[in-house]
N, C-alpha and C positions, 0 to 999 in steps of 0.2 A: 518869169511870167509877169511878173510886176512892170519890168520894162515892155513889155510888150502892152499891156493893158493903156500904158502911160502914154506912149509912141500912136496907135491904132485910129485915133479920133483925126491926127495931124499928117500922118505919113499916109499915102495912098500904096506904094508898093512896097509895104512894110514884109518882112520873115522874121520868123525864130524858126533858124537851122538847130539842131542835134546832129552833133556828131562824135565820132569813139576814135580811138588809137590805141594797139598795146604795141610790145609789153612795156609794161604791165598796164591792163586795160584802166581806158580813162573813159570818161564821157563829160563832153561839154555843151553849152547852150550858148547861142547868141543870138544877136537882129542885127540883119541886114537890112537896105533900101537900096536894092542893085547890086553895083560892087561896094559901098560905103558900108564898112562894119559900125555899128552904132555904141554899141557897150561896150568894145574890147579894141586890143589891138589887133594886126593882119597877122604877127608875131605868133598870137600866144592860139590861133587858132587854123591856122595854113597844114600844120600835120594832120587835123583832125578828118578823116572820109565824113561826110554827110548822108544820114541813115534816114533824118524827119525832115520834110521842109513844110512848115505850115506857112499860104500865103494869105494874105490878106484878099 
C-alpha cells in the first residue's frame, strides 16, 4: 500500500493487483502500469490469478 501511495501522484495508469495461488494457498500484492511490474519481478508473480484490480 505504501508503494502505491508513493507511485499515485506520478504514474497515471497506475494498479495494485491481489492476487492468490494454492496449494498451499498464498496471496500476493503488486503495481502495475500496463504490462510493467513496478515492485516485483514477472517471476515471482506470473502464477498468481488476479482477484483485486484497483485502478487509478
Amino acid at each position: 500500500m505504501g508503494g502505491y501511495l508513493f507511485f499515485y501522484p506520478y504514474i497515471a495508469s497506475l494498479e495494485l493487483l491481489v492476487g492468490v495461488k494454492q496449494p498451499p494457498f498464498t496471496a500476493h500484492a503488486w503495481l502495475q502500469s500496463g504490462d510493467l511490474i513496478l515492485n516485483d519481478a514477472k517471476r515471482a508473480v506470473e502464477d498468481y490469478s488476479v482477484i483485486l484490480r484497483f485502478e487509478k
